[in-house]
C-alpha positions in Angstrom: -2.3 -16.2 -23.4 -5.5 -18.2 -23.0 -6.7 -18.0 -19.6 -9.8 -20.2 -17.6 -11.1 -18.5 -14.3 -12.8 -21.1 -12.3 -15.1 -19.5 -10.3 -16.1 -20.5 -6.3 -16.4 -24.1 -6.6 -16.5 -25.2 -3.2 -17.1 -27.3 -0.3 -20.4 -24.8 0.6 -22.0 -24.3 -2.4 -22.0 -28.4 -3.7 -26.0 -29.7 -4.4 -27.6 -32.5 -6.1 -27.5 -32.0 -9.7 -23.9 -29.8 -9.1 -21.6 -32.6 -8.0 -20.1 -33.3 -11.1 -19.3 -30.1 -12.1 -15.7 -30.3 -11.0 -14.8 -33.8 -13.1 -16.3 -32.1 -16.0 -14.5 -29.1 -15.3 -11.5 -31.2 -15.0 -12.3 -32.9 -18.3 -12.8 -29.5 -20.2 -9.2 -28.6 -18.7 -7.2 -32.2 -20.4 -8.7 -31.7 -23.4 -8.0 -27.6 -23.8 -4.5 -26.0 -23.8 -4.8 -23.6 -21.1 -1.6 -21.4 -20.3 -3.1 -20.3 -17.0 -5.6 -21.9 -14.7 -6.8 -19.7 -11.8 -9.3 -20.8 -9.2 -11.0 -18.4 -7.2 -12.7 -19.2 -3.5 -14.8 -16.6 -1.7 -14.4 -15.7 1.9 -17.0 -14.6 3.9 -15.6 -11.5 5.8 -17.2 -10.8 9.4 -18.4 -7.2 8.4 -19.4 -8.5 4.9 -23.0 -7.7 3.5 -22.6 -11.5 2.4 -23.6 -12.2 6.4 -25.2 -8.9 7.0 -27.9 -8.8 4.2 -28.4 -12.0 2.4 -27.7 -14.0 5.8 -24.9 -16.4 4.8 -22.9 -17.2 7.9 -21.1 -20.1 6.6 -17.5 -19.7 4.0 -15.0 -17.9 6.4 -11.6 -18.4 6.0 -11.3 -21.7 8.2 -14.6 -23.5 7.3 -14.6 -26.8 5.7 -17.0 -25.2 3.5 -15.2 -22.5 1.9 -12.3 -25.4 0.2 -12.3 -26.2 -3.1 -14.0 -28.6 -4.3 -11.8 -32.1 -5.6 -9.8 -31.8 -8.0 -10.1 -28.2 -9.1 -7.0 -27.1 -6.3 -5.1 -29.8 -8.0 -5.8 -28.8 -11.8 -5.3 -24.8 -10.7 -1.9 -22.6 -11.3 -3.2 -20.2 -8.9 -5.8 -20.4 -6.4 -6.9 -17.0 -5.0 -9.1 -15.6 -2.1 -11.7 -12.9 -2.7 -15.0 -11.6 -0.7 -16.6 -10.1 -3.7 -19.0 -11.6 -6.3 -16.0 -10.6 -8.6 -13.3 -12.9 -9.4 -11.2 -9.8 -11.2 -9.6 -9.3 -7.9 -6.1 -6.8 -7.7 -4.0 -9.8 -9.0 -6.4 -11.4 -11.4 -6.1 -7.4 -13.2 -2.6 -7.1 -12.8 -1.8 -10.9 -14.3 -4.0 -9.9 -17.4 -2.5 -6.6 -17.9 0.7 -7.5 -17.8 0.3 -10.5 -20.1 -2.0 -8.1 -22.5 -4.9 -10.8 -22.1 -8.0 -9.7 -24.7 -10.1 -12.9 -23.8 -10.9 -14.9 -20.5 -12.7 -18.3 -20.4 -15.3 -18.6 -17.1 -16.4 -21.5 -15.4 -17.8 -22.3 -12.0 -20.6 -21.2 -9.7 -22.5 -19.3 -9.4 -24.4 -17.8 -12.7 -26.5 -15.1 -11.6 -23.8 -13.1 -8.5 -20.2 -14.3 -9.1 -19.7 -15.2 -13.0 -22.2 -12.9 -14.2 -20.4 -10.0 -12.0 -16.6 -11.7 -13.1 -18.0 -10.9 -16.9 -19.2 -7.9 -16.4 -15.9 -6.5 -14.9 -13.9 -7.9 -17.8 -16.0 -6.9 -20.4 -15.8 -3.4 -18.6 -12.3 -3.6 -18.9 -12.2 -4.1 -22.0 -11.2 -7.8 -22.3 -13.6 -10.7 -23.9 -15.0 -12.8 -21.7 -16.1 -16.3 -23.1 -18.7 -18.2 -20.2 -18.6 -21.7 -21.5 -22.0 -22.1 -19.8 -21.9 -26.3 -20.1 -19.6 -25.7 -17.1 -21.6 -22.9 -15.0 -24.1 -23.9 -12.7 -25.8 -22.4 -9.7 -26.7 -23.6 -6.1 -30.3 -21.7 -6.8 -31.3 -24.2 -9.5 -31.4 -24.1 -13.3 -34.1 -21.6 -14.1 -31.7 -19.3 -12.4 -28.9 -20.4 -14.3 -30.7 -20.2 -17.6 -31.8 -16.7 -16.8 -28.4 -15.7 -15.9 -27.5 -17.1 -19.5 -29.6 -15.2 -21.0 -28.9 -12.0 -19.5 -25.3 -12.4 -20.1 -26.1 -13.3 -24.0 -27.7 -9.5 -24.3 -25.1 -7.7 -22.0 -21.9 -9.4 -23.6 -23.0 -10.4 -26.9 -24.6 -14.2 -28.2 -20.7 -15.1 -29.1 -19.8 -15.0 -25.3 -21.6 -17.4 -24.6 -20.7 -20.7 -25.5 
């Protein structure tokens, strides 16, 4: 079963140089046969760390920042809540186990907290995952992103990502 996770692209985290992320996205999506495509939105929690420590006060449940992002709702099987930096929520673990999953593709936002922790979890877990880093991006710029590259190269191997 090949699998995409796109990760947190919403309303919130859109910047210059990030708005066409979701058309390419979409692009990448017509021209691959994907069995499942799950999109992932993160909820700020009231009690979260999220607002606690790092001061984001903005992505609850009812903002207008916390939607997805045009068309990536549309293109998505599944569309599923979380209020972790992970994406391999509950579901997300049980869907791959019981389909017996080995690899999982990853695209979205952002590089160095949510796909870099989604990668880790499923490499931990024993399944590939494959960051096709044309379509990965992050709201703190692209030396960020690069770096976040690059560390995922050495912890998952050069072949993960594309």
């Amino acid at each position: 079963m090949k699998i995409i996770l796109l990760v947190d692209i919403q309303e919130g985290y859109m910047r210059e140089g990030l708005r066409t992320l979701p058309k390419d996205i979409e692009k990448h999506i017509k021209n691959y046969d994907y069995d499942v495509v799950i999109a992932t939105r993160f909820i700020n929690k009231n009690d979260s760390l999220h607002k606690a420590d790092i001061h984001i006060k903005d992505m609850t449940v009812f903002s207008s920042k916390a939607k997805l992002v045009e068309p990536i709702e549309k293109i998505s099987d599944f569309v599923l809540m979380k209020s972790t930096y992970t994406s391999l929520t509950e579901d997300v673990v049980k869907l791959l186990e019981k389909n017996q999953v080995k690899q999982v593709y990853i695209a979205g936002l952002n590089t160095e907290t949510s796909i870099l922790a989604t990668a880790f979890d499923l490499f931990d877990k024993g399944i590939k995952p494959v960051i096709l880093s044309h379509l990965c991006n992050s709201v703190n710029g692209q030396e960020i992103n690069k770096a976040a590259l690059d560390i995922l190269r050495k912890a998952v191997g050069d072949e993960c990502v594309l």
